[in-house]
C-alpha positions in Angstrom: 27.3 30.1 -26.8 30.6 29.5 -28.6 33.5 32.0 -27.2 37.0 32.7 -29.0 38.8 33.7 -25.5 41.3 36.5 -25.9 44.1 36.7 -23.5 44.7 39.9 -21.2 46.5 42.6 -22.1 47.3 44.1 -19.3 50.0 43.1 -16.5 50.8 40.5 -14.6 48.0 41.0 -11.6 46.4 38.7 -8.7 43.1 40.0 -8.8 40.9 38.7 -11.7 41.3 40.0 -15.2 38.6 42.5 -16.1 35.7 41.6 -18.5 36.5 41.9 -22.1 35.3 44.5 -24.0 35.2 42.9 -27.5 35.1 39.9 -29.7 37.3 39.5 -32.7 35.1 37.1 -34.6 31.6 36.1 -35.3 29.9 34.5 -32.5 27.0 31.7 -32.8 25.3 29.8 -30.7 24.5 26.2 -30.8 22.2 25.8 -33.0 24.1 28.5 -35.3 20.6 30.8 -35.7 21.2 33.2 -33.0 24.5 34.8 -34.6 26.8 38.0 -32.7 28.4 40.1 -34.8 32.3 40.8 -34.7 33.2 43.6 -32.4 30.4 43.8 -30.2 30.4 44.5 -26.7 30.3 41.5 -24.2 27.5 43.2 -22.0 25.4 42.9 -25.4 25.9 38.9 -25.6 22.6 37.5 -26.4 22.1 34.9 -23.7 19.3 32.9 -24.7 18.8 31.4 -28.2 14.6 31.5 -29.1 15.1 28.5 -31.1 14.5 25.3 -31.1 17.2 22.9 -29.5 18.3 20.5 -32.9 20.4 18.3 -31.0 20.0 14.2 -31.1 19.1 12.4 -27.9 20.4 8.7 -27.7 16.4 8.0 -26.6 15.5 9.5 -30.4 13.0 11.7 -29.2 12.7 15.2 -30.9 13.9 18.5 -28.3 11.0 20.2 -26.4 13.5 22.9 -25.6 15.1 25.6 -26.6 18.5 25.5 -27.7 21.3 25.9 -25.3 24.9 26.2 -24.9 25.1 23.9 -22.1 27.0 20.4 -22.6 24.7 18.5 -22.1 20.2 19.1 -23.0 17.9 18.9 -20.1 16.2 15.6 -19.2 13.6 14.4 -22.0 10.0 14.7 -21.0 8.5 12.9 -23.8 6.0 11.2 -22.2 6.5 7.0 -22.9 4.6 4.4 -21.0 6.8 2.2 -18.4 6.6 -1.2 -16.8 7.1 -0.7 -13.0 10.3 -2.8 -11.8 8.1 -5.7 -10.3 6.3 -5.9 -13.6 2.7 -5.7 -12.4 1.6 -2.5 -14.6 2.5 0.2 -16.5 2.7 4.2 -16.2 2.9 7.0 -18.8 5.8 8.6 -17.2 8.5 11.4 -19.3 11.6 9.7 -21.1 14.6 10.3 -18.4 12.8 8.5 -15.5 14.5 5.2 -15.3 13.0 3.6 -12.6 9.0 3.3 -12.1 7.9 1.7 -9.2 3.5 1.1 -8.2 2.0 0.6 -5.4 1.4 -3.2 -5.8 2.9 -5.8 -3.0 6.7 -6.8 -4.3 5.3 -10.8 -4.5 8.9 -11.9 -5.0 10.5 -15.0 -3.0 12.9 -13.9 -0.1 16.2 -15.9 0.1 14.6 -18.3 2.5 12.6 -19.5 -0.6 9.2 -20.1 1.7 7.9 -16.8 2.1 7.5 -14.2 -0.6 8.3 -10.1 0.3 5.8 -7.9 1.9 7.1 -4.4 0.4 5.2 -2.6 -2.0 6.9 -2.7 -5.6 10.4 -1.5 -5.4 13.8 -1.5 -7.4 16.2 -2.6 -4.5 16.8 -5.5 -2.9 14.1 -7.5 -1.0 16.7 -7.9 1.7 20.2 -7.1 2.6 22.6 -9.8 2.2 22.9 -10.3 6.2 19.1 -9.9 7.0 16.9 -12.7 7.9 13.2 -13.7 7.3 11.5 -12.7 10.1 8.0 -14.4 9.0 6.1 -16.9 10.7 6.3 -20.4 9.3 3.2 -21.4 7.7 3.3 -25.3 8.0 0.6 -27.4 9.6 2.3 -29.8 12.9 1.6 -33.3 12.1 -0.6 -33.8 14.9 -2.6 -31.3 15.3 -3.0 -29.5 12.2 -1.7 -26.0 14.0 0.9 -23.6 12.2 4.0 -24.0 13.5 4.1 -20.2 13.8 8.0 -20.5 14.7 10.0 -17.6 12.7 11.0 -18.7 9.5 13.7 -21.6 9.2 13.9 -22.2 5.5 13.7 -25.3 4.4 14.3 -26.9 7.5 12.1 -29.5 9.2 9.8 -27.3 11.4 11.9 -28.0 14.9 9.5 -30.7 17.7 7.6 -27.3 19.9 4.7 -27.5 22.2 1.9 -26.2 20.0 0.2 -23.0 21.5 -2.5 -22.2 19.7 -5.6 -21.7 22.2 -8.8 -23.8 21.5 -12.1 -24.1 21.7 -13.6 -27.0 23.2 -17.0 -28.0 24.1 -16.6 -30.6 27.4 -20.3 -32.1 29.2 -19.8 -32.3 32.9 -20.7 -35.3 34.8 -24.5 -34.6 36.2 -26.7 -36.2 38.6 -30.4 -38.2 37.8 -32.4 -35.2 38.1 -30.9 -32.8 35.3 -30.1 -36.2 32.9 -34.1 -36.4 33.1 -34.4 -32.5 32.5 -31.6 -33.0 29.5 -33.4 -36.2 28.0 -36.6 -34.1 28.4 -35.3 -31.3 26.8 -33.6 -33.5 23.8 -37.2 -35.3 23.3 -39.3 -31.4 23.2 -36.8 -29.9 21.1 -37.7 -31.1 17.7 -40.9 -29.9 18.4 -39.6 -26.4 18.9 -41.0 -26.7 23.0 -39.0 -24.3 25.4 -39.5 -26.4 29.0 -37.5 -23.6 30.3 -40.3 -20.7 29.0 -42.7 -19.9 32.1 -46.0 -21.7 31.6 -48.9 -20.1 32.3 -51.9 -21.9 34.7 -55.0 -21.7 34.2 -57.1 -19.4 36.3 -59.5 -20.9 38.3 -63.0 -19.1 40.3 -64.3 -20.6 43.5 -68.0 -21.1 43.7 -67.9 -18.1 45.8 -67.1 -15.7 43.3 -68.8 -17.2 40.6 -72.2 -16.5 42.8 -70.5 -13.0 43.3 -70.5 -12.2 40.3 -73.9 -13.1 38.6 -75.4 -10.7 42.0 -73.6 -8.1 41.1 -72.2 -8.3 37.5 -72.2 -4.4 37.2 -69.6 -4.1 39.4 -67.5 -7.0 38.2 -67.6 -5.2 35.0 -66.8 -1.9 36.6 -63.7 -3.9 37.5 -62.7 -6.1 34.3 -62.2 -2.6 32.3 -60.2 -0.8 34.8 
């Protein structure tokens, strides 16, 4: 609300000067709707306006509010959609939030201009101006087609390192006659999907004994074969 100040009447004091008791003009607020008439008591100022705010943003975008005698209106929450700072989408978010950030890897190059940064989307710097990529280089060695897994030198030449990646290699020991004749035997069976190695079963064999046992007495033998 707009105030006409009047100056105390009473004399010179350190406390604080008391509350004045009445105005000597017509008082309006801000949007000039709410009005106070001359000569009313300061207890009775109305301190809320139930109108509309009618002031101009610099975003253009009508007040949700009502008015105010503030300096300054409240943040605009007229909803506006937003590309994040690392461009990858964009978000309905209100008017006065400036910076919008998703949840999307940052992508950008790092100083070292090899790797790119590993931070979800952000509006600040990748890195500080005295920090250092602490990635693994990604380059193959000549030789032996390895990374060279060194922390990250730029554009340097990968430096000449012992490679220490840990292999897998199949080696055939050195064998005497007998198991190169199992091996080649195994080599000429396989194709034929034959397992040398599977436990054969012989084939049973009756003496004439039990043969003669059995046609004397082929109840019994019977008996037998079904327990």
């Amino acid at each position: 609300m707009q105030f006409s100040l009047r100056k105390c009447e009473e004399l010179c004091h350190s406390k604080f000067c008391h509350t004045c008791s009445l105005f000597d003009q017509e008082i309006k607020c801000h949007c000039g709707k709410t009005v106070l008439k001359p000569k009313s008591k300061c207890l009775k100022i109305l301190q809320k306006c139930y109108f509309s705010c009618k002031r101009e943003h610099e975003c253009g975008h009508p007040a949700n509010h009502w008015c105010h005698n503030d300096d300054e209106c409240p943040p605009c929450t007229h909803p506006v959609s937003k590309m994040c700072v690392g461009k990858h989408m964009s978000f309905d978010v209100p008017c006065h939030v400036k910076i919008v950030c998703c949840r999307q890897g940052c992508g950008k190059f790092l100083p070292c201009g090899v790797h790119t940064c590993q931070r979800s989307c952000h509006s600040d710097s990748c890195q500080s101006f005295d920090q250092k990529c602490t990635q693994r280089c990604n380059i193959k060695r000549y030789k032996c087609g390895h990374k060279c897994n060194l922390v990250c030198h730029g554009s340097e030449p990968c430096p000449v390192t012992t490679c220490e990646a840990i292999i897998k290699q199949q080696q055939q020991l050195e064998c005497d006659d007998e198991y190169r004749v199992i091996q080649e035997n195994k080599n000429l069976t396989q194709p034929f999907s034959i397992n040398l190695d599977a436990p054969r079963q012989l084939p049973t064999v009756y003496t004439e004994f039990l043969r003669d046992y059995a046609k004397k007495n082929l109840e019994f033998v019977q008996t037998i074969e079904r327990q």
